[in-house]
C-alpha positions, 0 to 999 in steps of 0.5 A: 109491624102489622099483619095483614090478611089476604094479599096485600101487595107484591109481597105483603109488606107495609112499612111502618114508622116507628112512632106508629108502634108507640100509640097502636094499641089493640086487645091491650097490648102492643102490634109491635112485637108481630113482623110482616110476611118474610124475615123479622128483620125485615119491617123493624126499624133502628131507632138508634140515637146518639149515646150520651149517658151509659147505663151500668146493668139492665136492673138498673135501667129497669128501676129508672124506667119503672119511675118513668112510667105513667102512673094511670092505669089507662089501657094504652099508657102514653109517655110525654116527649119530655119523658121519652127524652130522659129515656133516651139520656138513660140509654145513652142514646145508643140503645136500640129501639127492641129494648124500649119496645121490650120494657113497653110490652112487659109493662103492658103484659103484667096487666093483660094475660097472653093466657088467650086462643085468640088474635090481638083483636080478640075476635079472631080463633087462633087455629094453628101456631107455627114457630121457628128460630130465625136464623141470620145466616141461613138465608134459604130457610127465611127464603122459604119461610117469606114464600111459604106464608105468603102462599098462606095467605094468597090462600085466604088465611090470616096470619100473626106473628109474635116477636122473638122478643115476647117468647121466653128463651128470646129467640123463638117466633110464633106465627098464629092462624086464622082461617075465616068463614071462606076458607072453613066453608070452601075445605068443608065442601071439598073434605065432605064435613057433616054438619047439622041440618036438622034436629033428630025427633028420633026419640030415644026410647032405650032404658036399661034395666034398673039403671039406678045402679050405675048412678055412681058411675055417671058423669054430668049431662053436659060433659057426656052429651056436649052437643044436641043430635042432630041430623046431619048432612055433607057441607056444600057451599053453594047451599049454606042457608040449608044448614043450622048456622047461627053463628058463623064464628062458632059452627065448625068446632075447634077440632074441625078449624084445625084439622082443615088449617092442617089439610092447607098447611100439608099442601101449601107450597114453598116455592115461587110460581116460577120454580114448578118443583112439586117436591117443595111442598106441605109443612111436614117437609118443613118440619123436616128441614128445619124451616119450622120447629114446631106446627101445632093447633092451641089447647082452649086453656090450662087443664087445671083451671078454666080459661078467664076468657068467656068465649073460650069452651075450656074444654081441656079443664073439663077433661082433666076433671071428669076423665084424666084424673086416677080417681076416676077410674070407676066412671064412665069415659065422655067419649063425646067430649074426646071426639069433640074435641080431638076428633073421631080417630081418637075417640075411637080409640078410646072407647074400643080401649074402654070396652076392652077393658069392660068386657075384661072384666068378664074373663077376669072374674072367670079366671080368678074363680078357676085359679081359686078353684085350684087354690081350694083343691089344693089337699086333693093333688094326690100326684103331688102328696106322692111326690112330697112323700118321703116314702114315694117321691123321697125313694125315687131316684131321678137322672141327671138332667145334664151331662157331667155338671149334673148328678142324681137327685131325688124327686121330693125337691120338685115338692114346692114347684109340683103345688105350685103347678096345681093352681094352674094346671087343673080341671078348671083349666080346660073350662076356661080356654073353652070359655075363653075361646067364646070370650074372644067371639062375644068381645068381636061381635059386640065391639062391632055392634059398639063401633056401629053405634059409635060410626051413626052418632060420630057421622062416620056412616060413609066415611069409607067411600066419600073420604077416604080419597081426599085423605091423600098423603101429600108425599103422595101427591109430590110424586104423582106425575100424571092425571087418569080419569077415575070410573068411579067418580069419573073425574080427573085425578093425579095417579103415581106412574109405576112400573111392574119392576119398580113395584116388585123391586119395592116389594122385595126390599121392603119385605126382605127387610122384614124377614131379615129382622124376624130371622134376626128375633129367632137368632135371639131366641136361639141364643137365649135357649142356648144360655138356657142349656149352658147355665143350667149345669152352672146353677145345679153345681152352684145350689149344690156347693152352696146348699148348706151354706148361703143358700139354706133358706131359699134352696127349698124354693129355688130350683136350677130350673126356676133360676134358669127359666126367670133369667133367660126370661129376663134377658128375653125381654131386654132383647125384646125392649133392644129389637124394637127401638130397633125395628121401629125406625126401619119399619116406617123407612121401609114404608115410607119407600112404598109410597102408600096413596092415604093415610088409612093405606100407609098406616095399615102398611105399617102395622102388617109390619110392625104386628109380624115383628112384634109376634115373633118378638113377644110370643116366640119364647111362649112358643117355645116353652109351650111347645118345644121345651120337653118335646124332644129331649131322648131318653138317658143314653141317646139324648137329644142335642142342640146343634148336633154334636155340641154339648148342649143337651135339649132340656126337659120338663120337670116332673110337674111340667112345663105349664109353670114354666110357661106361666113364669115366662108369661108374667114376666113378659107381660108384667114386664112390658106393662110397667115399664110401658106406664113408665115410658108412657107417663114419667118420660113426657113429664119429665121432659116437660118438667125440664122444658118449662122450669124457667117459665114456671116462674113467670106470672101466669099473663107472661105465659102465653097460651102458645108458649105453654103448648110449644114447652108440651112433647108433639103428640106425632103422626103414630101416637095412637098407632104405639097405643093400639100395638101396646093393648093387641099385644096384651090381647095375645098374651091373655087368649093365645097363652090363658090356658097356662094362667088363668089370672092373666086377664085380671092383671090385664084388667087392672093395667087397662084401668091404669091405662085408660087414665095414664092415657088420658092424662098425658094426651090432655096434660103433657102432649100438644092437642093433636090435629083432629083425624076421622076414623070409622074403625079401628082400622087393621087392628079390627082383623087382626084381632079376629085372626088372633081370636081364631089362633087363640083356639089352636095354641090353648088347645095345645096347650091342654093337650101337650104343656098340661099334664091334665090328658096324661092324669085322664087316660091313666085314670081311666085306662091304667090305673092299678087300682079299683077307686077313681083316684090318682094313686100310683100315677107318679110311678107310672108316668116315670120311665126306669133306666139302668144307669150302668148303661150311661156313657162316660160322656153323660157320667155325672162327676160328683155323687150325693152322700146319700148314693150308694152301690145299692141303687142300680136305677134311676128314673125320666119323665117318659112312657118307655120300655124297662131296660130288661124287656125285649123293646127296652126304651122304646115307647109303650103302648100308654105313649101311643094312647096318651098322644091319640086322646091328645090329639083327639081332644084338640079336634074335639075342643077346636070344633066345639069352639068354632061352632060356637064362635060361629054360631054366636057370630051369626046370631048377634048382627054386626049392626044394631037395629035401632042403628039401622032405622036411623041411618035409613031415615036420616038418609030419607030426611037428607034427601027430602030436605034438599029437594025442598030446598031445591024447589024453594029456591027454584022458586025464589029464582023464577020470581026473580027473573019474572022482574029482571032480565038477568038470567044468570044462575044464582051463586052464593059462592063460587064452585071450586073443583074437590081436589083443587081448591088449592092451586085454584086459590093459588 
């Protein structure tokens, strides 16, 4: 059966008979695989004959009829009626007409591919592919199948269908989309498409400085720069000889063919103009109900090699070669070809991932020379060599740190974590959260500059005011009842009716939900201190019964600290991996509840919300380490407890502190998340591909169509990008609001962007269906997110400095207390430790076993504190250093947090928003559109006058008929 364009007829049926399906041949193969409008059943006749002979297996009847075939290799071979004759004996006259077809049409594909974007005709583009799995018994999804196409077409687009014959599994239907020039000209005036009116004679007079270096580092010119520049303008059909057209087939790209299909398919009804319910709408819903399996637009050709089709870009083998490939990894992105050919919303990302990673760079170079800095001044820790000394930290007796299960131990254990705590914990550390601080403001303001740029020569300008009110969401527009004249542009437009009760009633739920989850995180992170607290008594008892036995080599290394810490921190982040399969769903149900109007409101809706989550789900085992572990523990014989009168005694820092801790909390989240989102990202898709397509890899490459290979693809979704901006914001927290406590965190931020730039683009061009192309001027909420991260980074690295570090403490005893007239650390171990009399220990906190090496002799033992000696009238109460120490801390967060926001803001202000070459652009393109169409106006009010001085019509010339922006739909319908 044929498809026809347009309406043709009630229902757009024509029957054909079955001979016609022998001799009509187009684009070299056969019309007999497509079906009209409605059911497949419907247009396929039975050619039953009367059974005489039986064939024993297919193969055979493969065999039999091969030797029947003709032997020309014409393009339509022809069978003799002598010859269809004995086919029909081999038969046994009771097969069915499907089965002749089917051996037809293989003999015709193995001579001509399928491998094609185009219809049968070969002039036609394929835009769009629906597919579904036609059910016989489920009538109302053929029922609305049958209406849902037919409005398609009353709409203007052409449709194809191939036959479940042709697929693979024998069961899946493909309906292809055309839209022709009416249809693409009428949607770009109503979408407010840009296209070129004008070639920019701006010159381009920017050279960089001795640009032969980055030679390496170039792609060609026709992959960086697809297209020429132009000026450009917003498409208006009633003025289509204003613009550039030279060919009408050619001038909207692929990526704006798709994404106009998509804004019909999105509002194009399945019910029949007597059934007026608005719900029934748009292929999402479709989708949902199972009417289609898959919607999706065609990659231009395999990514591993060019199309053989000359009228095909292969474009898609172009970015495989040039960005997806690993080895690429040291060249420029071609950011130009991305937006081509998946729109601007992805370019977008893309090339604020890409400067990311560049300005990454910078802070990882910094990072890297502090943390060699602490490597080199490894031999001058003075703290540590008393620590490590036999005679200063092997003769300091240190308290349990827990009740019972704990005993006493001496301070020299702690030798390898104190050298260890020195590569991060060092003057340089300062330095580098003041740097990164600054860091932060310079990547803002110069992305904002990039992003500028980037919204000029994308035709991005005016985007915000002109487009984004016809990006309604169709679910949107189901549920709007009424029309309210809009001041703005003071027409007509359906407005959502809601009530200040219903508003609020949503409000509640949606974010009482959200709070629930993130009390359901702290829960988590309670229970996770909790088994930090109980397990530590467990890992001191075991490392102390199995010292001299099966823990001899590891015990000098592992410390029940450094036990307890990289366990909790590995449960930590599997309930961090558990709550956000979790909360992603109720996240987006919560959402969709609130109905938002647009797409950029919906999305921004929904990353308010997922950010809040995955703040706390992230960085609240950070917080804690980095501000609440050590800080209120007590002192021996009045400790601290978690939940009052449990047995769970609040932990305390080692003597070295809290930074390392902090440092082994941050890489395990970071790295954690880093790999095992490469993984989920890359090795997940491809296999499920793998699998997917095993059976028509063995296939000739003509016997895979080009729909085929795309519908075996993973669907790129709605939110693809929205999981890819939270992935890189996240690392963006953990490389500013917690660098203070490792410096080469940015580095191996630096390292996982240059993997992932690839992994991204690898499997967005091999594994995944091309998306629909999408418009975005920016990075959306992510933008102010990022600032109000960059202005929190300043607080929590300041404290961190000033409470986590230990560097404040090292500087006030330097300079205020130390014993000695050298400017050295001497004696700065012994000061900082408190004494207490450990006959003083209840029976409660009394440890159950003692080393060998105690003795009656030792009536003392020693905590990390500044407090009062027992003997001394304000006997554990803090000192007078306590009270100096927490005033310099205090002041240095005022003094670095207002040297850091100076600067941020006096930066801020001195770099403008907008470059200046951009701003002169803008101006004279807007100049040159004006000028242009006023000419424009005057030629064809001229033309008009000579027209009417030799006629009497006096009617307005129209080239095509104006339909209203928001209309053009239910106008065509």
């Amino acid at each position: 059966m044929h498809r026809l364009t347009g309406k043709t007829g009630e229902d757009s049926l024509i029957e054909m008979s079955p001979t016609d399906s022998f001799s009509d041949d187009v684009n070299g193969y056969h019309h007999h695989a497509s079906s009209s409008t409605g059911s497949p059943e419907q247009g396929r006749s039975e050619f039953a004959l009367t059974p005489d002979v039986r064939v024993e297996s297919c193969e055979s009847l493969n065999n039999s009829l091969a030797s029947l075939a003709p032997s020309d290799h014409s393009d339509s071979p022809q069978f003799a009626p002598q010859t269809i004759e004995q086919i029909n004996a081999l038969t046994g006259f009771s097969r069915k007409r499907a089965l002749f077809l089917k051996f037809r049409s293989r003999i015709d594909k193995q001579k001509y591919s399928k491998d094609s974007v185009f219809f049968r005709d070969g002039v036609r583009r394929i835009d769009f592919v629906l597919s579904y799995i036609d059910d016989k018994d489920d009538q109302r999804k053929q029922e609305r199948r049958r209406v849902y196409e037919s409005n398609l077409q009353k709409v203007g687009l052409e449709l194809e269908t191939e036959d479940k014959t042709e697929s693979e599994d024998g069961k899946t239907y493909f309906v292809k989309i055309h839209a022709p020039w009416e249809v693409l000209a009428t949607y770009a005036d109503v979408l407010k498409i840009k296209v070129p009116f004008k070639v920019n004679d701006i010159p381009d007079n920017s050279e960089i400085p001795m640009n032969w270096l980055s030679t390496p580092f170039r792609l060609p010119g026709h992959i960086m720069n697809p297209e020429p520049d132009y000026f450009t303008a917003p498409f208006n059909k009633s003025k289509s000889d204003f613009f550039l057209i030279e060919d009408k087939e050619t001038f909207f790209p692929p990526s704006t063919r798709n994404r106009i299909v998509y804004y019909i398919l999105a509002r194009c009804p399945y019910f029949k103009d007597e059934c007026g319910d608005r719900d029934k709408k748009g292929i999402k819903r479709l989708l949902n109900n199972g009417t289609y399996t898959a919607a999706f637009p065609l990659h231009d050709s395999r990514y591993w090699t060019k199309s053989k089709d000359p009228n095909c870009e292969s474009e898609r083998f172009s970015l495989y070669k040039y960005w997806a490939k690993f080895f690429c990894f040291f060249k420029e992105q071609p950011l130009n070809l991305v937006r081509k050919y998946y729109g601007e919303k992805i370019g977008i990302y893309f090339a604020w991932l890409g400067f990311y990673t560049e300005m990454l760079f910078f802070a990882a170079v910094v990072g890297t020379i502090c943390f060699v800095y602490g490597f080199l001044t490894y031999d001058d820790n003075e703290w540590s060599k008393e620590i490590c000394s036999e005679e200063i930290g092997g003769n300091i007796v240190m308290c349990p740190l827990c009740d019972q299960k704990c005993t006493y131990w001496r301070l020299n254990i702690t030798c390898n974590s104190s050298w260890q705590s020195h590569l991060f914990d060092n003057v340089a550390t300062v330095f580098f959260a003041i740097f990164m601080g600054i860091w932060v403001t310079l990547f803002l303001e110069f992305w904002k500059r990039r992003q500028a740029r980037l919204e000029y020569e994308w035709d991005l300008v005016d985007f915000e005011e002109e487009q984004q009110q016809l990006q309604l969401r169709p679910e949107y527009e189901t549920k709007c009842t009424n029309r309210k004249l809009n001041r703005i542009t003071q027409e007509s437009e359906w407005v959502l009716e809601r009530t200040a009760t219903d508003v609020m009633g949503k409000l509640f739920l949606c974010w009482a939900s959200v709070i629930l989850w993130i009390s359901l995180i702290i829960a988590c992170i309670i229970g996770v201190i909790a088994y930090r607290l109980a397990v530590y008594a467990s890992f001191a008892s075991i490392m102390k019964n199995n010292t001299a036995t099966n823990l001899d080599v590891v015990a000098p290394y592992v410390t029940p600290q450094l036990a307890t810490s990289v366990t909790a921190s590995c449960i930590n982040f599997v309930i961090i991996m558990i709550l956000n399969l979790l909360y992603e769903r109720v996240a987006i149900k919560i959402t969709d509840m609130e109905i938002p109007k647009t797409h950029v409101e919906y999305e921004n809706k929904l990353t308010v919300k997922m950010f809040l989550f995955q703040f706390v789900n992230y960085y609240s085992s950070c917080f804690y380490v980095a501000f609440f572990k050590g800080k209120f523990v007590g002192y021996p014989g009045n400790y601290t407890y978690m939940f009052g009168s449990s047995k769970l005694r609040n932990e305390e820092c080692e003597p070295g502190g809290c930074l390392i801790e902090l440092t082994t909390q941050l890489v395990i989240v970071m790295t954690g998340k880093q790999v095992w989102g490469n993984i989920q990202e890359a090795l997940v898709p491809w296999l499920m591909n793998w699998w997917g397509s095993r059976k028509a890899r063995s296939h000739p490459e003509s016997l895979y169509s080009r729909w085929e290979q795309d519908y075996d693809l993973q669907g790129f979704g709605q939110l693809g990008l929205f999981y890819e901006y939270l992935e890189m914001v996240i690392q963006f927290g953990f490389i500013t609001l917690f660098v203070a406590s490792f410096p080469l965190a940015p580095l191996l931020a630096l390292i996982n962007n240059i993997i992932e730039v690839r992994v991204d683009a690898w499997k967005l061009t091999t594994q995944f269906r091309r998306p629909v192309a999408a418009k975005a001027h920016s990075i959306g909420a992510w933008e102010e997110i990022l600032g109000g991260m960059a202005v929190l980074s300043v607080v929590t690295n300041a404290f961190i400095v000033a409470f986590t570090s230990d560097m404040i403490p090292r500087l006030v005893y330097m300079y205020a207390y130390r014993t000695h007239d050298e400017l050295n650390m001497k004696g700065y171990i012994n000061n900082s430790l408190s004494v207490f009399n450990i006959s003083q220990f209840s029976q409660e906190e009394r440890p159950e076993e003692y080393p060998s090496w105690f003795n009656s002799s030792i009536t003392t033992c020693r905590y990390r504190d500044y407090r009062y000696p027992p003997d001394d009238k304000k006997r554990y109460e803090h000192n007078m250093q306590f009270w100096h120490i927490l005033a310099a801390k205090l002041a240095f967060i005022i003094i670095m947090e207002h040297v850091v926001f100076m600067v941020k803001f006096f930066v801020a202000w001195m770099i403008p928003d907008v470059p200046s070459d951009v701003r002169a652009r803008v101006k004279r393109e807007r100049y040159l559109v004006q000028e242009y169409l006023h000419n424009y106006e005057v030629e064809k009010l001229k033309i008009q006058l000579s027209q009417n001085s030799n006629s009497d019509c006096t009617c307005t010339p129209m080239i095509y008929p104006s339909l209203s922006k928001h209309e053009v739909l239910s106008e065509c319908l």
